[in-house]
DSSP file (Angstrom, degrees, kcal/mol; ACC not computed):
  #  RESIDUE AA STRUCTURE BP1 BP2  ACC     N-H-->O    O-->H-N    N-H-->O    O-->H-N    TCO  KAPPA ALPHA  PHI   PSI    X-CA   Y-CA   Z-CA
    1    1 A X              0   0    0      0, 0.0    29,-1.1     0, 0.0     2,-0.3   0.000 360.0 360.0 360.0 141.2    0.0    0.0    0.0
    2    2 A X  E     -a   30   0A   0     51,-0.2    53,-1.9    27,-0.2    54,-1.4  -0.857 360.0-147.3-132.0 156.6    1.4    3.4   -0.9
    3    3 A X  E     -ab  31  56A   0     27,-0.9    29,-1.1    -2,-0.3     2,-0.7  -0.988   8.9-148.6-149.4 129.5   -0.2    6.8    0.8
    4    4 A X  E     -ab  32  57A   0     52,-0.6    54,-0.9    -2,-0.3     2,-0.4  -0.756   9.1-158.9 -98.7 128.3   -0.2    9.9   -1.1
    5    5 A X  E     + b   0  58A   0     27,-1.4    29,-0.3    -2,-0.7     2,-0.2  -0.944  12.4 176.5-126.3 145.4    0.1   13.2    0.7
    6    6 A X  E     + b   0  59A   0     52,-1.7    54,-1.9    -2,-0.4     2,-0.2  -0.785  20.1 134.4-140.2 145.8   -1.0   16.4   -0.7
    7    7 A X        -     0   0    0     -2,-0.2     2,-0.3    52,-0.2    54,-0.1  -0.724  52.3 -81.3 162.5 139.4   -0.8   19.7    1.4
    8    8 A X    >   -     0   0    0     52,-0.4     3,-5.6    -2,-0.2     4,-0.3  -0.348  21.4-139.7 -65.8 121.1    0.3   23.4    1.1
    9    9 A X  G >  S+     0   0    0      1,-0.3     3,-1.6    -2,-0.3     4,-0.2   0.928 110.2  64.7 -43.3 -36.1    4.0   24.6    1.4
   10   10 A X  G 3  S+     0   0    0      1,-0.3    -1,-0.3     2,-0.1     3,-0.1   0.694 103.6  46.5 -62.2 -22.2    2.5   27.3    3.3
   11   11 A X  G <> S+     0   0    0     -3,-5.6     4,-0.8     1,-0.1     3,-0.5   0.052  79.8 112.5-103.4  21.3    1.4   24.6    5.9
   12   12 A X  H X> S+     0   0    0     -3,-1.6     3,-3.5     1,-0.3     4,-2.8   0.979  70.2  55.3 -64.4 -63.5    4.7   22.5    6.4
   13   13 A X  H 34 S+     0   0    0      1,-0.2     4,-0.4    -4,-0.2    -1,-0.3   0.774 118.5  40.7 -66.6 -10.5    5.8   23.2    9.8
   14   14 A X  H 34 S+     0   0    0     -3,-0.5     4,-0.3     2,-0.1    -1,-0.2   0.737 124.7  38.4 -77.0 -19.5    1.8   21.8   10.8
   15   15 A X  H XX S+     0   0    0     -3,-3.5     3,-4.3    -4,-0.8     4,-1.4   0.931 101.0  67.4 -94.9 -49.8    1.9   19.1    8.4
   16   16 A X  T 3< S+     0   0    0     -4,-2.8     4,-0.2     1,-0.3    -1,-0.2   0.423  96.8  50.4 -69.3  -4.7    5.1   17.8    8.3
   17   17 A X  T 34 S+     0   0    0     -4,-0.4    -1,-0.3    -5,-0.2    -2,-0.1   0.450 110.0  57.8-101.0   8.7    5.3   16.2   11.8
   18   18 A X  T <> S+     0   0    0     -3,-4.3     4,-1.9    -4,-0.3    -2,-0.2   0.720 103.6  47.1 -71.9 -25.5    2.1   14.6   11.0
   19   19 A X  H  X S+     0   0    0     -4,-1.4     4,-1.3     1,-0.2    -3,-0.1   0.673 102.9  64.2 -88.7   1.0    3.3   13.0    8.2
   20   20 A X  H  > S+     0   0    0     -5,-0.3     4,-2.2    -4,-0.2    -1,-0.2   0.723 105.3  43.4 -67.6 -35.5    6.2   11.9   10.1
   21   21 A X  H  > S+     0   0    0      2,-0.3     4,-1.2     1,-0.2     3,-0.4   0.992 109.1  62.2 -70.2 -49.7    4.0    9.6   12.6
   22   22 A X  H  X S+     0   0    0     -4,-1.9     4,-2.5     1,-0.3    -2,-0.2   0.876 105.5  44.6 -20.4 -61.3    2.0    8.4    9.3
   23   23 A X  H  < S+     0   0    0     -4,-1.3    -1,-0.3     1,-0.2    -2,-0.3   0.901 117.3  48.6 -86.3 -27.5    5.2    7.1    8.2
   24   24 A X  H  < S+     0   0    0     -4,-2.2     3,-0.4    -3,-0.4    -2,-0.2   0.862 115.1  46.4 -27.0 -53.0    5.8    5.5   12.3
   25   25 A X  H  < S+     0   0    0     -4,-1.2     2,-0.5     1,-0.2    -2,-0.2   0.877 118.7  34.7 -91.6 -20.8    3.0    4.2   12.3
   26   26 A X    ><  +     0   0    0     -4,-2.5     3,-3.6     1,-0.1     5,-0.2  -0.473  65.6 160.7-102.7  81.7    2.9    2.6    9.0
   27   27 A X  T 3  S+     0   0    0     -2,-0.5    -1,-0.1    -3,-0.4    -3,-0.1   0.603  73.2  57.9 -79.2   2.6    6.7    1.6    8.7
   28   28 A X  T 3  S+     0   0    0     -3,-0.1     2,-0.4    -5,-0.0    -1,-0.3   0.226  98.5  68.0-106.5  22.0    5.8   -1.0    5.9
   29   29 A X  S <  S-     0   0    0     -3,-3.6     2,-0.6    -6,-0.2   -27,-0.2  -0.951  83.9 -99.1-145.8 157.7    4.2    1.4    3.3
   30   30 A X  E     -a    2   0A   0    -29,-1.1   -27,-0.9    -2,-0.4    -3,-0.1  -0.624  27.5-164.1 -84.1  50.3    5.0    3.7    1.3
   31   31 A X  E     -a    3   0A   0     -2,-0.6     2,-0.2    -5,-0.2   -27,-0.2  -0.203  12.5-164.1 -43.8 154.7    4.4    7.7    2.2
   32   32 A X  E     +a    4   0A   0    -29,-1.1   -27,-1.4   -30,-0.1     2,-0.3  -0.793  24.1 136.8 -93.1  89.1    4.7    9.6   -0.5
   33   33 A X  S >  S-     0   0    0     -2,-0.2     3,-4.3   -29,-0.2     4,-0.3  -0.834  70.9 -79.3-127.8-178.1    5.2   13.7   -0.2
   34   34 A X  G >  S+     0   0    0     -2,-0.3     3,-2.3   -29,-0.3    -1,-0.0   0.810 117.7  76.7 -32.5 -55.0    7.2   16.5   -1.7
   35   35 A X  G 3  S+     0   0    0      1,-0.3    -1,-0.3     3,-0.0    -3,-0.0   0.804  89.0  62.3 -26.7 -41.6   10.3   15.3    0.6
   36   36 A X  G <  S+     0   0    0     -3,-4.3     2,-0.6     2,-0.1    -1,-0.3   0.226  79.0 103.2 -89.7  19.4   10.8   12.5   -1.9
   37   37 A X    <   -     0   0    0     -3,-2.3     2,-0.3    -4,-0.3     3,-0.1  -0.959  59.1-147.0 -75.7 105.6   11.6   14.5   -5.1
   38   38 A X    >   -     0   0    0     -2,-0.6     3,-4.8     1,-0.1    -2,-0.1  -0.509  33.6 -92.4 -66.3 120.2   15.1   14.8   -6.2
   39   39 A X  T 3  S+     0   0    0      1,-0.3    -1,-0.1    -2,-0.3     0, 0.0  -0.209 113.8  28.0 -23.9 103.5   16.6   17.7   -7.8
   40   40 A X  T 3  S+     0   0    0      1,-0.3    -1,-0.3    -3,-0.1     3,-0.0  -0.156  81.1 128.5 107.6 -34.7   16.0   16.8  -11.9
   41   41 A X  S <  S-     0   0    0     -3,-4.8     2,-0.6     2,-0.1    -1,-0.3  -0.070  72.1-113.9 -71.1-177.9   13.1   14.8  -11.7
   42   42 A X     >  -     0   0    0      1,-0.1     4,-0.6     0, 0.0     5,-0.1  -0.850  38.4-159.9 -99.8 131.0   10.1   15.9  -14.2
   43   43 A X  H  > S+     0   0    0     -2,-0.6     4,-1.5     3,-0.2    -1,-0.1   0.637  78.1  53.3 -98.7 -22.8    8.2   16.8  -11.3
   44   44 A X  H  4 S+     0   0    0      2,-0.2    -1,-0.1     1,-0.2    -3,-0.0   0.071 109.9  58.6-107.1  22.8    4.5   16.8  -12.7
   45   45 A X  H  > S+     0   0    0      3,-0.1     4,-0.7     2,-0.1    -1,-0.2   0.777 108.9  34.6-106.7 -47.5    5.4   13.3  -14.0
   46   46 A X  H >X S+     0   0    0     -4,-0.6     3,-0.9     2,-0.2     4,-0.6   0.900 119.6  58.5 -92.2 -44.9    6.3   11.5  -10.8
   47   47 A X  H 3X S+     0   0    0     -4,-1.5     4,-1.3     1,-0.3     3,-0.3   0.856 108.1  40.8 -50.0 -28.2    3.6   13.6   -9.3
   48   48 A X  H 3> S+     0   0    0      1,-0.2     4,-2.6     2,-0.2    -1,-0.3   0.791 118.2  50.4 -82.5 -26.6    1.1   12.4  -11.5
   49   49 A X  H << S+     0   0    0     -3,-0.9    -1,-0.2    -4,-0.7    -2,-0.2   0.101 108.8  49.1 -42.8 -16.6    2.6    8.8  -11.1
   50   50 A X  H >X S+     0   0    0     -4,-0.6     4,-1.8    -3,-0.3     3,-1.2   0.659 111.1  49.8-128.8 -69.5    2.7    8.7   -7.3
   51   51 A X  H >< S+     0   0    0     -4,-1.3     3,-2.4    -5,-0.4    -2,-0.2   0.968 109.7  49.1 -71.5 -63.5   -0.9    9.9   -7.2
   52   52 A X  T 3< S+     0   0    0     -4,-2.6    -1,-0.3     1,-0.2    -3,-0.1   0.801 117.3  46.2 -49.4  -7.7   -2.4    6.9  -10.1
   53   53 A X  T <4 S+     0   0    0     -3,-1.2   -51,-0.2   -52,-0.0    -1,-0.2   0.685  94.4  97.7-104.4  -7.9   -0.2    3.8   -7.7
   54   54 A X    <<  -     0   0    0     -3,-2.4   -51,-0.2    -4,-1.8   -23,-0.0  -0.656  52.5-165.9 -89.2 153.8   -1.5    5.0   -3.9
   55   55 A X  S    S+     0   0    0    -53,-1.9     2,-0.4    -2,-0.2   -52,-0.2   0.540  80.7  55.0 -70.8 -23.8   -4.1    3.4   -2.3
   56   56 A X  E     -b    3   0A   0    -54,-1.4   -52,-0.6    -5,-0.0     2,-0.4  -0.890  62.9-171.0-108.7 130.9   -4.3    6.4    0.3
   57   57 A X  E     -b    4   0A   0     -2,-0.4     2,-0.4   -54,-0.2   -52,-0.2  -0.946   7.6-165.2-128.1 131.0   -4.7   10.0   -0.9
   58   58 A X  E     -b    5   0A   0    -54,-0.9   -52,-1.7    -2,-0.4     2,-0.5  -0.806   6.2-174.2-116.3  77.7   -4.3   12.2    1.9
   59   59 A X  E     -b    6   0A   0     -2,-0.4     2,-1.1   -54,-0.2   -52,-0.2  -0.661   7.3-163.2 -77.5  85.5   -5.6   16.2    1.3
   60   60 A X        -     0   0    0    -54,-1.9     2,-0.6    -2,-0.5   -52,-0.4  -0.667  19.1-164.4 -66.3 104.3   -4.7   18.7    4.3
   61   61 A X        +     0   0    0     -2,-1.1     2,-0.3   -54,-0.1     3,-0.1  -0.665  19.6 148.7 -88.9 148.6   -6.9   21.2    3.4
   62   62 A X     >  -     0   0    0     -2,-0.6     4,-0.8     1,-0.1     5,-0.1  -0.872  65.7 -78.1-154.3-175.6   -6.6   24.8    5.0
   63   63 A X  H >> S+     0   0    0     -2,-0.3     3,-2.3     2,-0.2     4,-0.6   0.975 131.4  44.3 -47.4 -66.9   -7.1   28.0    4.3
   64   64 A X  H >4 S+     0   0    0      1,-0.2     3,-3.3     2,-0.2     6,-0.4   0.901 111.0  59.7 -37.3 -73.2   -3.7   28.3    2.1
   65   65 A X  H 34 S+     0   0    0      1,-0.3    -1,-0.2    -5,-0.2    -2,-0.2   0.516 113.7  34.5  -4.0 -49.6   -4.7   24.9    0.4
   66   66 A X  H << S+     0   0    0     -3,-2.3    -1,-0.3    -4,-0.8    -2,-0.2   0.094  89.6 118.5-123.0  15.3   -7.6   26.2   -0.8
   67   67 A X  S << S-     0   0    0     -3,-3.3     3,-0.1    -4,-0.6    -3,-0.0  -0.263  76.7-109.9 -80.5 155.0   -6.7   29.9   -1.5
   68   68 A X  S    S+     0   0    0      1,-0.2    -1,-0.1     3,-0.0    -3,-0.1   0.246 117.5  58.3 -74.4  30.6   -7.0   31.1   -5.2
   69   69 A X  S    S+     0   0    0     -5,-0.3    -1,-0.2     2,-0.1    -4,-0.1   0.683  82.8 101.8-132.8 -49.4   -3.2   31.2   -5.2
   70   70 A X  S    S-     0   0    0     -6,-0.4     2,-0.4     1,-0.1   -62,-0.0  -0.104  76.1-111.5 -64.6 131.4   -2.9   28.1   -4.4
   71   71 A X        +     0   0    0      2,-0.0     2,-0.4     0, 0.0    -1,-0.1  -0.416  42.2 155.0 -58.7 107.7   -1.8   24.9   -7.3
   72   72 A X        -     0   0    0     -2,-0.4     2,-0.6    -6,-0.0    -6,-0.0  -0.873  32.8-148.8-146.9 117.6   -4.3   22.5   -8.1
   73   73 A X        -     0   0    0     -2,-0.4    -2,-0.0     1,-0.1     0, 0.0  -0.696   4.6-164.5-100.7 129.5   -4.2   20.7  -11.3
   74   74 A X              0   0    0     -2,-0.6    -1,-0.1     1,-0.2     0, 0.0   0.517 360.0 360.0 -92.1 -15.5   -7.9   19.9  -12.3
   75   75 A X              0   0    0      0, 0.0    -1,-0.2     0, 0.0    -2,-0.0   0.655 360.0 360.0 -59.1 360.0   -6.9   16.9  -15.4
């Protein structure tokens, strides 16, 4: 099982030691977030890639999240 997480840079320092526990508590599956990009990659490629293979998609919505500012690819 692989676990998507999706969530505004603007929200890191709230998100990101939840998704740290996520990955404690499930220490045989896969997390996916932002962390796990490497410098080079095509970015909207493995994103898009990442998001068809998880079983889990995981949305923090907030304010930011949902701001018109905010990146949300609608395809």
């Amino acid at each position: 099982m692989s676990i998507f997480i999706s969530y505004s840079h603007a929200d890191k320092t709230i998100v990101e030691p939840i998704i740290e526990l996520l990955e404690l508590a499930f220490p045989n599956k896969y997390v996916f977030w932002d962390r796990r990009l490497l410098g080079g990659d095509d970015t909207d490629a493995k994103l898009r890639e990442q998001v068809r293979r998880c079983q889990v998609f995981v949305f923090f919505a907030s304010h930011s999240s949902m701001s018109e500012n905010a990146i949300v690819d609608e395809k």
